[in-house]
C-alpha positions in Angstrom: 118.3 107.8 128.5 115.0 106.8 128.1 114.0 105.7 124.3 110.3 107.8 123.4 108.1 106.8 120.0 105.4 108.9 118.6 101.8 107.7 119.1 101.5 106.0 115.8 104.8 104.2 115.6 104.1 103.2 119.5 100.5 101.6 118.8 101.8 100.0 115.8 104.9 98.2 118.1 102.2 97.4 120.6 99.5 95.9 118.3 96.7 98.6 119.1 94.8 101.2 117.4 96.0 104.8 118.2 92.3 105.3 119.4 92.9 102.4 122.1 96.8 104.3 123.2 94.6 107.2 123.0 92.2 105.5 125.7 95.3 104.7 128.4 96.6 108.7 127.6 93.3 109.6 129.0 92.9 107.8 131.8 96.5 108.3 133.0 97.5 104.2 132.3 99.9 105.8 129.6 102.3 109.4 130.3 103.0 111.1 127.4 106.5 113.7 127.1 105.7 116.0 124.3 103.3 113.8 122.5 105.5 110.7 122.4 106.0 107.6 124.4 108.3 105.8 126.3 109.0 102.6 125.5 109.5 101.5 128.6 106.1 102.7 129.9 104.6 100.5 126.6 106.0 97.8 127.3 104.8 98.3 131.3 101.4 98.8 129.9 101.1 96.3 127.4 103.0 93.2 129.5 100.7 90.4 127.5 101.1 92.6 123.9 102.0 90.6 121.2 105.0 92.4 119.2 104.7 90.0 116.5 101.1 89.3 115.9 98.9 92.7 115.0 95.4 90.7 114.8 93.4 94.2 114.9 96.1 96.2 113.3 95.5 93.3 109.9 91.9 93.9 110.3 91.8 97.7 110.2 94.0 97.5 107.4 92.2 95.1 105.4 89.1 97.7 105.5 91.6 100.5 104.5 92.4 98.8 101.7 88.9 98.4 100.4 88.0 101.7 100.8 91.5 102.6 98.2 92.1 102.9 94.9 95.0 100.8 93.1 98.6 102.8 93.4 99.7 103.3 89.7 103.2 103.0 91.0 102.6 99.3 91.2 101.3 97.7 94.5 103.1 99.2 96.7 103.8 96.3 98.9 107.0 96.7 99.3 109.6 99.3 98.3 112.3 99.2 95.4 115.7 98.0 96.0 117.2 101.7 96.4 114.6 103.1 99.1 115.9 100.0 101.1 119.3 99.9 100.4 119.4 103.6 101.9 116.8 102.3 105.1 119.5 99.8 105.7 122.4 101.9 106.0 120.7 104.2 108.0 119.9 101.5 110.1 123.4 100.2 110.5 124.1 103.5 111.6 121.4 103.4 114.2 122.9 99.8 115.4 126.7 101.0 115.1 125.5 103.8 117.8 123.4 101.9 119.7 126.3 99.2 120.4 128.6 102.0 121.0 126.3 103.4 123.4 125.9 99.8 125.1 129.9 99.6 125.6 130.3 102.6 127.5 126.9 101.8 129.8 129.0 98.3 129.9 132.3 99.6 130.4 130.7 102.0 132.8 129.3 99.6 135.1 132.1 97.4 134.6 134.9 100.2 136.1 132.0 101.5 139.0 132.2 98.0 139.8 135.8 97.3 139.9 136.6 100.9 141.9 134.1 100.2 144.4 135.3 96.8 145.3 139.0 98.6 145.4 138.0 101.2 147.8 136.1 97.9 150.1 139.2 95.8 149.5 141.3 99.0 151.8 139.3 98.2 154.9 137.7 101.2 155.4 135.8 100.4 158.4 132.2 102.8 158.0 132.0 102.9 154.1 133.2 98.9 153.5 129.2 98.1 154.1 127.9 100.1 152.1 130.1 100.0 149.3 129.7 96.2 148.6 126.0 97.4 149.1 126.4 99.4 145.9 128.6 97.0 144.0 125.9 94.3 144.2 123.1 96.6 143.4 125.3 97.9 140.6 125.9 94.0 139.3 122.2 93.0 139.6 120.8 96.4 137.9 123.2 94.9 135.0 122.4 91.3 134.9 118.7 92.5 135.2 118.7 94.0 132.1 120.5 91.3 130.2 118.2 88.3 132.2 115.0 89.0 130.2 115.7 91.0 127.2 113.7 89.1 124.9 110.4 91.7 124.9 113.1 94.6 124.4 114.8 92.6 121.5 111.6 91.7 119.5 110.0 95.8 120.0 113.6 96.9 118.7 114.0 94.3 115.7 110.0 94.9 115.0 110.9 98.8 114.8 113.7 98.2 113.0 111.8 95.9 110.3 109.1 98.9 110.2 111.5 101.3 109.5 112.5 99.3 106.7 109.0 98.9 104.7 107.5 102.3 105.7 108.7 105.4 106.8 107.4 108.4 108.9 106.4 111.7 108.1 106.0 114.6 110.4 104.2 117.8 108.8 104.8 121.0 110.3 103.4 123.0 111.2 99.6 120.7 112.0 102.0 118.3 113.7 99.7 115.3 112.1 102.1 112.2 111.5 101.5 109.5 109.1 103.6 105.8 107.4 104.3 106.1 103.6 104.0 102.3 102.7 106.1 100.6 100.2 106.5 102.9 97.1 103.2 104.7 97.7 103.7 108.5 97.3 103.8 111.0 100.0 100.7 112.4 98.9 98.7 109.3 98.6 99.7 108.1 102.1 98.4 111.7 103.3 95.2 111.2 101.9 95.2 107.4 103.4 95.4 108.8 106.6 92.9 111.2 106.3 95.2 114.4 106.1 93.2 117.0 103.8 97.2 118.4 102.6 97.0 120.7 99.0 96.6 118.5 96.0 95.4 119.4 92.1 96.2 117.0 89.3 97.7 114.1 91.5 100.4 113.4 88.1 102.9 116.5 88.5 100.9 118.8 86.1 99.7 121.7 88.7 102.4 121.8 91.2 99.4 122.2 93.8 101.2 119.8 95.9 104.0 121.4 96.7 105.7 121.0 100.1 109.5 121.5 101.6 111.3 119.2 102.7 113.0 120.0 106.5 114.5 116.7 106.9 114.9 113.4 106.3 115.6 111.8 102.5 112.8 110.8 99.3 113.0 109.5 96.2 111.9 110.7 92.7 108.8 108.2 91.9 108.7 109.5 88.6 109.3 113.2 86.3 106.7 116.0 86.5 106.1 118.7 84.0 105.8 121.6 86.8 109.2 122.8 87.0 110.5 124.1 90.2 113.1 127.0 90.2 116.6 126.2 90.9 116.1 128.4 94.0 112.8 125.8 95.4 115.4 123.0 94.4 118.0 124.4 96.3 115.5 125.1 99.8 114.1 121.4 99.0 111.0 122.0 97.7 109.2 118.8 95.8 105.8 117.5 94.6 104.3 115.1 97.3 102.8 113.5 94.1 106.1 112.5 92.5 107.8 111.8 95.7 107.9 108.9 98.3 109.7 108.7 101.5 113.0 106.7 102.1 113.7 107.6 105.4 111.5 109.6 108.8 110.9 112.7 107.0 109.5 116.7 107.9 107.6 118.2 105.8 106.6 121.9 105.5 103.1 122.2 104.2 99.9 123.7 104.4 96.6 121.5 105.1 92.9 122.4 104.8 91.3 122.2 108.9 87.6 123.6 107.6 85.1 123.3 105.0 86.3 127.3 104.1 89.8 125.7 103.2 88.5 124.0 100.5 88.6 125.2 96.7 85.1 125.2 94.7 85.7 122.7 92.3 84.1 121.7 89.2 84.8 118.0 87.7 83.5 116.0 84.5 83.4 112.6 85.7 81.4 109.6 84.3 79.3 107.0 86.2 80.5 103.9 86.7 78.3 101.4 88.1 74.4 101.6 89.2 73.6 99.1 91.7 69.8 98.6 93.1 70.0 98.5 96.6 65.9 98.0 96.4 63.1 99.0 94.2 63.3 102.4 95.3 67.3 102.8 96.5 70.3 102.6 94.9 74.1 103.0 95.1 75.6 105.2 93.1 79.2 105.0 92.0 80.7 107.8 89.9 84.5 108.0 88.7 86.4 111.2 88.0 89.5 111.4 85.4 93.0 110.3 86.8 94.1 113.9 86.7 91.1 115.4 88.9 90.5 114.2 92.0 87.8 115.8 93.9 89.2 117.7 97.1 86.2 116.7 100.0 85.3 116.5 103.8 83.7 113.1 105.2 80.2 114.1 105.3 79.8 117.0 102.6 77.6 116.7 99.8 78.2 117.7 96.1 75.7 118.9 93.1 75.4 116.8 90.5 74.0 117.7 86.6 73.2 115.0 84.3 74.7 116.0 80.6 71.1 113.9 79.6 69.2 116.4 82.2 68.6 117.0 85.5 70.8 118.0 88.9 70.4 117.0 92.4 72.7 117.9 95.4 73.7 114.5 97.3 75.9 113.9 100.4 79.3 111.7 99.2 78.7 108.6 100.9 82.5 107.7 100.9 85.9 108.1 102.7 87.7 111.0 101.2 91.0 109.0 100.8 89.8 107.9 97.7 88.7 111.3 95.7 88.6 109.8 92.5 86.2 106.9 93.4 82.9 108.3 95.0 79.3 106.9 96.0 75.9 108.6 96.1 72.4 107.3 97.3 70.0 108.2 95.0 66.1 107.7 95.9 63.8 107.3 93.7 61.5 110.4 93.1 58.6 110.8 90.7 59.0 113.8 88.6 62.4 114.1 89.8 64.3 114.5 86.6 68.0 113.3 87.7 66.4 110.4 89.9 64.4 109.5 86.7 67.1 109.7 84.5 69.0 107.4 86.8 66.9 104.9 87.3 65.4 104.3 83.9 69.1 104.7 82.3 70.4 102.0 80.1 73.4 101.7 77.7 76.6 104.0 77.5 77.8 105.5 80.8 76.5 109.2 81.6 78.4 112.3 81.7 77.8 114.0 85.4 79.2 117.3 85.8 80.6 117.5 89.6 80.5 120.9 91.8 81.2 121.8 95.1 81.5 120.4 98.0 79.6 122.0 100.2 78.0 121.6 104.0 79.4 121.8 107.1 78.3 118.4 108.5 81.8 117.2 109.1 84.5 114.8 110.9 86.0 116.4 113.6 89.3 114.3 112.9 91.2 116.0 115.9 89.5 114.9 118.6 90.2 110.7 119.8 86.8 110.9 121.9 84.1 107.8 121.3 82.1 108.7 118.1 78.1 108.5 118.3 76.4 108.1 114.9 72.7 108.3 114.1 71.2 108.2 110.9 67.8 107.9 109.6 67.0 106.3 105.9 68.8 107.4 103.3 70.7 109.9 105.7 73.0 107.3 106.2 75.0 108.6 103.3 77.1 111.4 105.4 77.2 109.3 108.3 78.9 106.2 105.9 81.5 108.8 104.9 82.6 109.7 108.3 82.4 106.5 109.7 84.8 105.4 106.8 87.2 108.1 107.4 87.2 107.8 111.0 88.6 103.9 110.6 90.8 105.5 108.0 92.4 108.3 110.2 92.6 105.3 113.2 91.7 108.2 115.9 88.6 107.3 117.7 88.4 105.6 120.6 85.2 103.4 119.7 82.3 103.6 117.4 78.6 103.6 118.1 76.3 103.5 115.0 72.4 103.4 115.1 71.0 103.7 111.4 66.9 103.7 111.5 66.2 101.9 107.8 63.5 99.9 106.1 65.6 98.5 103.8 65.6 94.5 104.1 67.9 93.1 106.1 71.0 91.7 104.6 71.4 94.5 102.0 75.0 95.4 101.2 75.0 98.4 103.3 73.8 96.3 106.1 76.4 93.8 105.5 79.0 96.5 105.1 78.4 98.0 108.4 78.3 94.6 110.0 81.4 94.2 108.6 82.6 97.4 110.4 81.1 95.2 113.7 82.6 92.1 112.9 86.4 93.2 112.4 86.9 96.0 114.8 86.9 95.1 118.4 85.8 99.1 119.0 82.8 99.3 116.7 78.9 98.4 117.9 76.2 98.7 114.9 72.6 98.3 115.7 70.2 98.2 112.8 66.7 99.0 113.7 63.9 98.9 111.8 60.9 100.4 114.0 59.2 103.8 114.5 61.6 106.4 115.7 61.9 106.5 119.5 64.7 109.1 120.7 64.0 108.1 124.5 63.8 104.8 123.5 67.2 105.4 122.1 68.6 106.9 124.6 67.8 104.2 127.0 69.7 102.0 124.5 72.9 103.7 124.4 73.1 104.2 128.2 72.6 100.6 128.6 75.4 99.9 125.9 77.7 102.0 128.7 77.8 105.1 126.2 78.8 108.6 128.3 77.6 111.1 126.5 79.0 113.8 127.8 82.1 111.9 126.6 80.8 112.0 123.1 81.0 113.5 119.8 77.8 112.8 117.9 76.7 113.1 114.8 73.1 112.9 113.8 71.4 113.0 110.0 68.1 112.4 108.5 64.6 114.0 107.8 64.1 117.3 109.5 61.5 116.2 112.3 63.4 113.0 113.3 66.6 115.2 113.4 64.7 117.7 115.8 63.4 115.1 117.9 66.8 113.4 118.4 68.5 116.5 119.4 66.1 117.3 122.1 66.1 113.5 123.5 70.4 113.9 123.6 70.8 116.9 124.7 68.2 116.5 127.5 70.2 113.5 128.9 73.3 115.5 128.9 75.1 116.0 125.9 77.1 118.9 125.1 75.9 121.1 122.6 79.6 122.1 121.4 79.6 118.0 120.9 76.9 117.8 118.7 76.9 117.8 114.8 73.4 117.6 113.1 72.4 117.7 108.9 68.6 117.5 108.2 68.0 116.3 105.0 64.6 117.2 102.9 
């Protein structure tokens, strides 16, 4: 019986991005059986893979782990002794019927072998031919498997050693799967993989996170004060803040698909850093309490009121894995009183009073098609946060980013995005620094092999540019129902 792997576990044993296994699904290198993979056809497809060396795999992680906050559980490098203890045994049980399985295949063969040879051994003059026929094909199907098992061994002992450090969960009824790494919890591996799953407080206050548990085993990171009835217990509900997984669990819980999902939220937070991106640009970075992270979709914006004076309403220019940690460009503006405020502040860090988000200019993190991203000026802000969450979530097939600036080359948002360029094989940035030329453009992208009717794209900036590039794109082809737009001033 043929041994199948979901579409994470599968790219991860193969040493590719799920937007890569996603690229083989669609061109009909790789079959699918209800969403999973046979390891057998992985292994046909990827002959040369290297089980053991995940070079792309290291790199997307590394740029996950930038864009995440510190676990307070510690690390989370590895889990505790008990989570692998009970990974262990479960695996023995996995190897005791695995061998068990193999002996009766063996023994199997073994007997087919012997009978057949019997029944040629009696003379029987028609069948004697094709007997031995079938003994020997019998023999070689067996020693075939055993010649070369080397490729077989190393995906099984690399699965195996998975299953150890991180476990899967399955949530039902989105379907969306995710690893919960070392001692991380449930809920924070959710929102490193992009899942929008209920949350409040994040500590075990609120009880917003509540989820059952259908199968599969998790541990008890630490106590809450939300108590659950004896009844919730008993059904095995928990708090996906409080909780990690020790072994493949399914979880019952309900997930936010749509800007509408979200709750209005209002959050005191305090500005952390200010840093001068040029005389008239900077980088904001604001910091909410521990206890209230904010709840948002890559490419919304949020309003902002300065307890000194002064509001503005800015798009979050970060991946929302990390709610508690969140950027904001902020350009200068004469008589602007919050851009003022900003810029000329010195001393203690402000009080900024959070609300929202709002906008509809948004991911659409179900859909593994090549992402097109154009952004002009300080537009790039939306178009950062769904680039980030788009590495995040690990969906899209490849990245295309044009970002029309005058800022001087080298900046650190320049750097960051050739960053992006430099460490995944899938990403192409082009910084450019002339007047606005959507033909131009579009010349440039069907040279760089870009199908757009393949396409989503996502376009944000000043309101005439905006226009302009829509009517350039759509003209040469691209479907409207693929087409996300946000003019800005």
């Amino acid at each position: 019986m043929p041994q199948f792997l979901n579409l994470s576990r599968a790219a991860r044993l193969a040493g590719v991005t799920r937007g890569e296994l996603q690229k083989k699904i669609r061109k009909g290198e790789l079959k699918t059986f209800e969403g999973e993979v046979a390891v057998n056809d992985l292994l046909r497809v990827y002959p040369k893979a290297e089980l053991e060396q995940n070079e792309m795999l290291d790199r997307v992680a590394m740029i996950k782990q930038r864009a995440m906050p510190k676990t307070r559980y510690g690390d989370g490098a590895q889990p505790v002794p008990k989570i692998i203890a009970t990974r262990l045994d479960n695996l023995n049980t996995t190897l005791a019927q695995t061998k068990g399985a193999l002996n009766a295949v063996e023994a199997l063969i073994e007997g087919a072998v012997a009978k057949l040879k019997n029944l040629a051994a009696q003379g029987t003059p028609i069948a004697t031919e094709t007997i031995l026929e079938i003994a020997d094909w019998l023999e070689a199907s067996s020693q075939e498997r055993d010649s070369d098992p080397d490729r077989r061994a190393r995906l099984f002992a690399k699965d195996a050693f998975l299953r150890i450090i991180a476990a899967s969960v399955k949530v039902i009824p989105s379907g969306h799967e995710y690893f919960v790494e070392g001692t991380e919890s449930i809920l924070e591996a959710s929102l490193r993989a992009g899942l929008s799953m209920d949350y409040g407080c994040t500590n075990g206050n609120c009880g917003s996170c509540k989820v059952r548990v259908l199968s599969g085993e998790v541990w008890k990171l630490r106590d809450h004060d939300y108590l659950l009835g004896p009844t919730e217990r008993d059904m095995g509900y928990i708090l996906t803040c409080c909780n990690t997984a020790v072994t493949d669990v399914v979880l019952e819980a309900s997930e936010a698909f749509s800007p509408s999902d979200l709750p209005a939220q209002s959050i005191r937070a305090g500005i952390r850093k200010i840093q001068n991106l040029d005389d008239n640009l900077l980088l904001l970075r604001v910091q909410t309490p521990r206890a209230q992270t904010l709840r948002f979709f890559a490419g919304q914006k949020i309003k902002l009121t300065l307890e000194e004076g002064g509001s503005s309403e800015l798009h979050l220019a970060g991946c929302p894995c990390d709610g508690r940690n969140l950027e904001f460009l902020v350009r200068r503006q004469q008589g602007n009183l919050f851009s003022e405020t900003v810029f000329n502040h010195t001393g203690t860090s402000p009080i900024v009073l959070l609300e929202g988000p709002s906008g509809a200019f948004v991911l659409n993190d179900n859909s593994a098609s090549p992402l097109l991203l154009i952004a002009f000026g300080d537009a790039f802000a939306p178009v950062k946060s769904i680039v980030e969450h788009a590495i995040s979530i690990d969906l899209a097939e490849s990245f295309h980013l044009y970002w029309f600036n005058d800022l001087a080359k080298g900046n650190y948002l320049d750097r960051l995005c050739r960053s992006w360029n430099d460490a995944l094989d899938n990403f192409h940035y082009h910084s450019i620094r002339t007047a606005v030329d959507p033909e131009q453009l579009i010349g440039c992208i069907a040279a760089e092999g870009v199908v757009l009717g393949r396409c989503n794209c996502y376009v944000a900036g000043e309101k005439g540019a905006v226009e302009g590039m829509i009517a350039a794109l759509t003209g040469a082809g691209l479907p409207e129902d693929q087409l996300s737009f946000e003019s800005i001033g």
